[in-house]
LOTIKOL-284883 format. One record per atom (N, C-alpha, C): residue in one letter; y, z, x. Coordinates in steps of 0.02 Angstrom, whole numbers, padded with zeros to 5 digits, always signed. Layout:
N
aYZX;...
***
This chain:
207
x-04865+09430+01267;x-04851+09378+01218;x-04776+09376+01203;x-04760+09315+01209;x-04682+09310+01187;x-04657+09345+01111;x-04593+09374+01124;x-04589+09388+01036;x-04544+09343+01008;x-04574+09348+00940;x-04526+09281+00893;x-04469+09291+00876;x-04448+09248+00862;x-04377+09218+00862;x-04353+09188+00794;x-04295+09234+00744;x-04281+09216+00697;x-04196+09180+00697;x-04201+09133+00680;x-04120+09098+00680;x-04103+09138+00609;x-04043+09158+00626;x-04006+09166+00518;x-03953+09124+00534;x-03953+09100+00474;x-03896+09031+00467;x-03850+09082+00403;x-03806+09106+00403;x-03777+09119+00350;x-03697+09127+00358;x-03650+09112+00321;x-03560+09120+00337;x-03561+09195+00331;x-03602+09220+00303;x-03561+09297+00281;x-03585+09334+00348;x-03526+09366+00361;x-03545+09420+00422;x-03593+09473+00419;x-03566+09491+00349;x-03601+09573+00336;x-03680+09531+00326;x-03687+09498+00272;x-03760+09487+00276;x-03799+09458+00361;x-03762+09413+00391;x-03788+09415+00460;x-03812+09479+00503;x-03758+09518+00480;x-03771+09591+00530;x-03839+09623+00499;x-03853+09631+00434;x-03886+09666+00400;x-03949+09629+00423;x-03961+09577+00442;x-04022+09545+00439;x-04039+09557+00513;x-03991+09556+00550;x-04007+09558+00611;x-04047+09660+00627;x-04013+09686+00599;x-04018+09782+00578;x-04111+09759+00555;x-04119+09719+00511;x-04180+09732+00492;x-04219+09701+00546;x-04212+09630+00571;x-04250+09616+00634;x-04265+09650+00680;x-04194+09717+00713;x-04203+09749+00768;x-04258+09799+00735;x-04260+09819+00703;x-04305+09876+00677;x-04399+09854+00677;x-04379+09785+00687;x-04471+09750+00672;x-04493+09735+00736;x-04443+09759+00788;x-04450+09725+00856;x-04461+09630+00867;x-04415+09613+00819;x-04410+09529+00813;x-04333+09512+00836;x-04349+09462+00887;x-04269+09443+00914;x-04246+09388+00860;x-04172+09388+00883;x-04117+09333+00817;x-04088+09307+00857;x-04066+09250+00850;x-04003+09211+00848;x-03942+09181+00771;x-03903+09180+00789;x-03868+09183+00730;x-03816+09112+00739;x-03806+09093+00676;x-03781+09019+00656;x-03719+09030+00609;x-03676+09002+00590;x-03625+09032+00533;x-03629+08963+00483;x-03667+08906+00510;x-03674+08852+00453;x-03736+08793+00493;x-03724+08752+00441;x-03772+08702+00492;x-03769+08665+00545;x-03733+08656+00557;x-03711+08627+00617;x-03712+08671+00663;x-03701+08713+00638;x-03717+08778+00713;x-03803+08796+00733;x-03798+08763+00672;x-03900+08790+00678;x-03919+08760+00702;x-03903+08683+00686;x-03943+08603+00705;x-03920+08613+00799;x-03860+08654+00826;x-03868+08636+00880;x-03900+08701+00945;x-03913+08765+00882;x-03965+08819+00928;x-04031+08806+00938;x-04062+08739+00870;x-04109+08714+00856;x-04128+08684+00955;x-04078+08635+00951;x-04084+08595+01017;x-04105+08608+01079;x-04080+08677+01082;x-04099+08729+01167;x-04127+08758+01153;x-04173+08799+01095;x-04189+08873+01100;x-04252+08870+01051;x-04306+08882+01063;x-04390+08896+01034;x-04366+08949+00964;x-04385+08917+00912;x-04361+08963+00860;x-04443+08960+00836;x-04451+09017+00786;x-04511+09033+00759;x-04490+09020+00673;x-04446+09049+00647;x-04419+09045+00591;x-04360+09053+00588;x-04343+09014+00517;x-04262+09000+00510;x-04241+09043+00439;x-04208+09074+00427;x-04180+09094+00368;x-04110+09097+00343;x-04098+09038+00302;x-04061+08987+00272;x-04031+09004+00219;x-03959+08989+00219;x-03921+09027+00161;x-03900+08950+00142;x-03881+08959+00077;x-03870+08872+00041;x-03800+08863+00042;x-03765+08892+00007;x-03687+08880+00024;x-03654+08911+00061;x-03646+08852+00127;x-03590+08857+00182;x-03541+08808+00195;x-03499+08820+00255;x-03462+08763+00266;x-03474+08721+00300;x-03453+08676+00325;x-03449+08593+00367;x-03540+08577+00344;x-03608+08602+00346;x-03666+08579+00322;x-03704+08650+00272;x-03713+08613+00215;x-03747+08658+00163;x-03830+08682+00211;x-03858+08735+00163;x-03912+08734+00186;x-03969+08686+00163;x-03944+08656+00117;x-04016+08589+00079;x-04021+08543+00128;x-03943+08510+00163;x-03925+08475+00206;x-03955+08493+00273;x-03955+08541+00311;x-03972+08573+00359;x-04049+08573+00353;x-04092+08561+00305;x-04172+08628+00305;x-04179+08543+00291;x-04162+08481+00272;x-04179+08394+00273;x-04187+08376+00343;x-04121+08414+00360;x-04127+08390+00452;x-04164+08408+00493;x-04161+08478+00479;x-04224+08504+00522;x-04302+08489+00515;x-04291+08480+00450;x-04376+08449+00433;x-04380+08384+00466;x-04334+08337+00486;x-04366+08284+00514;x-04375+08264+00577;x-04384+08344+00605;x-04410+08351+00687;x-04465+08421+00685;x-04431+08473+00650;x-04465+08538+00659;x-04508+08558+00584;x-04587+08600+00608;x-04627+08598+00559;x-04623+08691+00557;x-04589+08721+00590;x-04573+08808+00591;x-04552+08813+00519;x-04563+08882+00504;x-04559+08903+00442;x-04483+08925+00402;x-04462+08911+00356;x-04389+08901+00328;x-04380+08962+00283;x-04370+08997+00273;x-04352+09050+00207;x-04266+09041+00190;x-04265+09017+00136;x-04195+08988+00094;x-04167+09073+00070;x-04119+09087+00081;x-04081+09169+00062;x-04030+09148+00038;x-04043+09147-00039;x-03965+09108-00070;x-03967+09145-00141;x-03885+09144-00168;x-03858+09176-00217;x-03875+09136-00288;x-03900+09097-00277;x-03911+09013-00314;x-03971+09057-00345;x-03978+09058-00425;x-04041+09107-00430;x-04056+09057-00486;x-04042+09005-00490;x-04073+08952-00559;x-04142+08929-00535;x-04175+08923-00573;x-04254+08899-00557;x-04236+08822-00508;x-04185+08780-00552;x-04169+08726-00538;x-04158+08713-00460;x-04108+08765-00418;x-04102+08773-00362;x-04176+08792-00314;x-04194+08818-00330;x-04253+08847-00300;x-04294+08784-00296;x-04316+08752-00359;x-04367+08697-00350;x-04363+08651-00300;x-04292+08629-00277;x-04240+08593-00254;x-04261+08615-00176;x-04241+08688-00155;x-04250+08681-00122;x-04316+08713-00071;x-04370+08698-00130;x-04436+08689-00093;x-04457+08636-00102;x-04433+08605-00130;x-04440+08501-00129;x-04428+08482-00063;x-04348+08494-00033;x-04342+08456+00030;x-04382+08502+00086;x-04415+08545+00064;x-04458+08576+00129;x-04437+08653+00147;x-04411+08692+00115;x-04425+08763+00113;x-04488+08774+00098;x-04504+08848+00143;x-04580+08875+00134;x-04572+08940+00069;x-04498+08940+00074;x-04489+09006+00042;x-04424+09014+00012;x-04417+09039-00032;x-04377+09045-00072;x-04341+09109-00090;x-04282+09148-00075;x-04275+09219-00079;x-04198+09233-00113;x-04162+09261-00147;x-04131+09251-00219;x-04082+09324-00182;x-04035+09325-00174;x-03994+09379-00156;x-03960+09382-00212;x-03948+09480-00222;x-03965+09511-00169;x-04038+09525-00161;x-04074+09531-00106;x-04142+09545-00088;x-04150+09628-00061;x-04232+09614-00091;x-04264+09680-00068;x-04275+09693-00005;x-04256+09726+00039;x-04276+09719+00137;x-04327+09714+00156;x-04392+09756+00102;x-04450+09765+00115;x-04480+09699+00120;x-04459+09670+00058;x-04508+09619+00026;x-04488+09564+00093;x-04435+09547+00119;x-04412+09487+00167;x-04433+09515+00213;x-04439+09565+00249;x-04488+09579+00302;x-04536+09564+00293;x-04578+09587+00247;x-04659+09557+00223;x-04665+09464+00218;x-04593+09464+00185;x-04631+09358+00213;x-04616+09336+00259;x-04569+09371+00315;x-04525+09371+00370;x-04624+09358+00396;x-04661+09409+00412;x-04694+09433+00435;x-04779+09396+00422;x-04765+09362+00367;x-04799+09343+00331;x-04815+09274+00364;x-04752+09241+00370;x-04763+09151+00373;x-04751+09178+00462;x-04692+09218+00487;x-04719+09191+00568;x-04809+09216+00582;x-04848+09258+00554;x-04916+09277+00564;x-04943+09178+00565;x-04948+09153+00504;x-04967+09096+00474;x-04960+09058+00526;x-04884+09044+00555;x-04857+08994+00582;x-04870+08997+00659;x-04900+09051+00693;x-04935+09068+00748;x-05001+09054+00770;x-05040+09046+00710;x-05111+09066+00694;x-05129+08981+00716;x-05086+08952+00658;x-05092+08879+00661;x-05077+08830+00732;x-05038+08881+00767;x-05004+08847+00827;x-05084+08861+00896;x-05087+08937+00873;x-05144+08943+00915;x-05217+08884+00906;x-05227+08893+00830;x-05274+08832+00846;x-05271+08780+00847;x-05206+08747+00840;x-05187+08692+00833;x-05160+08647+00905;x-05144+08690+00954;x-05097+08657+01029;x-05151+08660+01063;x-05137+08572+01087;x-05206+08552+01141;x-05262+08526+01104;x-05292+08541+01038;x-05343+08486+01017;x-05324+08433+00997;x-05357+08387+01031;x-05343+08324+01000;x-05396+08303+00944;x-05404+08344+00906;x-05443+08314+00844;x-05390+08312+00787;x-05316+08354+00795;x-05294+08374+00754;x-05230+08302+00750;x-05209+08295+00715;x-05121+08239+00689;x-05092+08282+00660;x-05030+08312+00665;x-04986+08346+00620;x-04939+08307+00602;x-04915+08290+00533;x-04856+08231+00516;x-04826+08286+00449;x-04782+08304+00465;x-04724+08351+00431;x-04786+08386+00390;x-04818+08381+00336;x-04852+08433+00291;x-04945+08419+00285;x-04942+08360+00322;x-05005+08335+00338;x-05034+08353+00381;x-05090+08380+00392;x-05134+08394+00452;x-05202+08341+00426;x-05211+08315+00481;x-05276+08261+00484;x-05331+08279+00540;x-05393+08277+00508;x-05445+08320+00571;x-05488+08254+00582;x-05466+08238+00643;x-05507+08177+00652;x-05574+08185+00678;x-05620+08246+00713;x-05659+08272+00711;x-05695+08307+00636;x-05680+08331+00598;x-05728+08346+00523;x-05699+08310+00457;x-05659+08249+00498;x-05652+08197+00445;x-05614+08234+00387;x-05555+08272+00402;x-05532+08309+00346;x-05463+08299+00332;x-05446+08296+00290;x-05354+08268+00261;x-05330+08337+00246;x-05262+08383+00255;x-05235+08415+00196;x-05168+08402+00214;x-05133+08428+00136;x-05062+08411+00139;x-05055+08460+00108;x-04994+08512+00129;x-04986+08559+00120;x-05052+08614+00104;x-05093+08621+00139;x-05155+08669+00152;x-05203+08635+00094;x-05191+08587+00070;x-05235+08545+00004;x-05270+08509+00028;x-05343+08481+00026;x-05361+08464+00054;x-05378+08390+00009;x-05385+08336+00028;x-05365+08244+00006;x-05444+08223-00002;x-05458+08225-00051;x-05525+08166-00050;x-05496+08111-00023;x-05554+08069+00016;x-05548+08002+00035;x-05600+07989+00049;x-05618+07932+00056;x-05686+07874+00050;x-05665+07886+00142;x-05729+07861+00179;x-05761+07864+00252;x-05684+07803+00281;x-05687+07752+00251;x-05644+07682+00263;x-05565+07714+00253;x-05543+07749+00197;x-05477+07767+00176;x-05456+07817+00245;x-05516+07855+00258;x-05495+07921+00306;x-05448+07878+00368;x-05503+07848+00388;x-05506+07794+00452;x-05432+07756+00453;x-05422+07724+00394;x-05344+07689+00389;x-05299+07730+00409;x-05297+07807+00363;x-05248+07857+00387;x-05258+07880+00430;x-05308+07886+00459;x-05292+07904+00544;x-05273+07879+00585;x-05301+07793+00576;x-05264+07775+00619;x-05173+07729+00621;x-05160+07747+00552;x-05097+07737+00553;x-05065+07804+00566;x-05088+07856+00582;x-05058+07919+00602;x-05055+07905+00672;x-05112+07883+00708;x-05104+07892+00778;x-05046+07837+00808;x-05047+07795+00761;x-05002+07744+00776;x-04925+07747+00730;x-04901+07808+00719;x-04839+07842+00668;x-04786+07756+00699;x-04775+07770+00752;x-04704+07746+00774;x-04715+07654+00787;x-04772+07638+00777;x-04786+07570+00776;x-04801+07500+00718;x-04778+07473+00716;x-04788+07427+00680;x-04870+07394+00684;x-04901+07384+00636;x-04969+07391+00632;x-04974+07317+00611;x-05030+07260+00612;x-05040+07206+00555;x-05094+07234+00535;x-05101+07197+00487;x-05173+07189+00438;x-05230+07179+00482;x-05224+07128+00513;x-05300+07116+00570;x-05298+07154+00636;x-05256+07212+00642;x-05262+07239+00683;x-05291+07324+00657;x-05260+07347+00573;x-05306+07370+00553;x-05368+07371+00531;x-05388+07330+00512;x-05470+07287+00492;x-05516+07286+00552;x-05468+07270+00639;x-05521+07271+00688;x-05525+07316+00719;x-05495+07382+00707;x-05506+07442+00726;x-05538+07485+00681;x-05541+07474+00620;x-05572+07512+00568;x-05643+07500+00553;x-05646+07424+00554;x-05720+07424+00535;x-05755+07372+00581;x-05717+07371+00644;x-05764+07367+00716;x-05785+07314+00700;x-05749+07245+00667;x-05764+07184+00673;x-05721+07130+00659;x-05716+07048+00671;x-05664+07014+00702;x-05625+07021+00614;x-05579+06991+00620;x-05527+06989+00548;x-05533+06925+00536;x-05531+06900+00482;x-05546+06836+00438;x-05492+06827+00392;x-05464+06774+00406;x-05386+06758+00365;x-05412+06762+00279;x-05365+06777+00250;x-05396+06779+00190;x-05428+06843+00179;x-05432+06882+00199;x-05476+06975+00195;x-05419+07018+00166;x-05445+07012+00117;x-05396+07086+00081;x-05422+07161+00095;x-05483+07159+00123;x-05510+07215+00123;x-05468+07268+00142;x-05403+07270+00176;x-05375+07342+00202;x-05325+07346+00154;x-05296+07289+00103;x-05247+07310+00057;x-05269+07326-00006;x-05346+07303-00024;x-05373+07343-00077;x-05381+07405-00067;x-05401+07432-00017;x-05407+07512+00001;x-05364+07539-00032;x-05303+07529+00034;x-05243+07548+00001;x-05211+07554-00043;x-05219+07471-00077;x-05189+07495-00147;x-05243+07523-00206;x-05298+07554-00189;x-05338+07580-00240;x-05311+07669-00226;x-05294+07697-00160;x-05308+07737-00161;x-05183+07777-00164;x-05160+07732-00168;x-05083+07731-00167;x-05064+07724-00223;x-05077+07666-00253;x-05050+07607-00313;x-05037+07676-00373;
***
């Protein structure tokens, strides 16, 4: 089995080295970044498993960096920043941190979520690559086989008709959709000018 692969994004040397000291010890390989832009372009060539993200750097912050990366990569983020206000933190598990870690840090404890989310983020890959029952859209997983929604591991009531809309505007992410082209795929009959039926859905279950 391949072993995982942690990027550290951080300017400070000593903390780079130190993290890397604790990786070699877990038998987990690193690559190392000194800001975002350096990350966004190890991102490009190289299979990363997890990223661990320091917030203030130079030429790209890490809030900036963990936006970008979220709008290609769904791997797991742990934020390692001096920033210890609740305010920061909320912030940056809003734009898509999994994790949140407040230096200086305990070694133990970041090995344990080190260890924690790549376990998670493996598990999911194993059952997840190759079925096609599954849609992954950044925090959404859609089971188009047991008819199941979650967003962020939560799972979405929806009516039989609502499921159906979101699936199939999932399968169709990158396309422009009409109204009577959702209506004749959803409920398997011709479209009739004048049919609100797919924007009442919607707006009952959005609005």
């Amino acid at each position: 089995m391949d072993k995982n692969v942690v990027l550290i994004v951080d300017d400070d040397e000593n903390i780079r080295e130190l993290l890397t000291i604790m990786l070699k010890n877990q038998n987990i390989d690193y690559l190392c970044a000194k800001d975002g832009v350096e990350a966004l372009e190890i991102l490009k060539t190289n299979k990363i498993d997890l990223i661990l993200l320091d917030i203030m750097m130079p030429r790209m912050d890490g809030m900036m960096a963990c936006m970008k990366i979220r709008e290609d990569l769904n791997l797991p983020i742990i934020i390692l920043s001096a920033k210890i206000d609740d305010a920061d933190k909320i912030m940056g598990l809003t734009i898509g941190a999994d994790d949140y870690i407040s230096k200086p840090f305990n070694p133990m404890l970041l090995i344990a979520k080190v260890k924690s989310h790549l376990r998670r983020y493996k598990d999911f890959n194993l059952n997840f690559h190759g079925n096609s029952n599954f849609i992954k859209i950044q925090d959404m997983l859609i089971d188009t086989d047991k008819h199941i929604v979650k967003i962020d591991n939560n799972e979405i009531n929806l009516t039989p008709h609502e499921f159906e809309i979101l699936a199939f505007l999932a399968k169709n992410k990158n396309n422009v959709l009409s109204i009577k082209q959702i209506y004749e795929n959803v409920w398997k009959e011709p479209y009739m000018e004048l049919n609100r039926t797919v924007t009442v859905h919607i707006r009952r279950k959005y609005s």
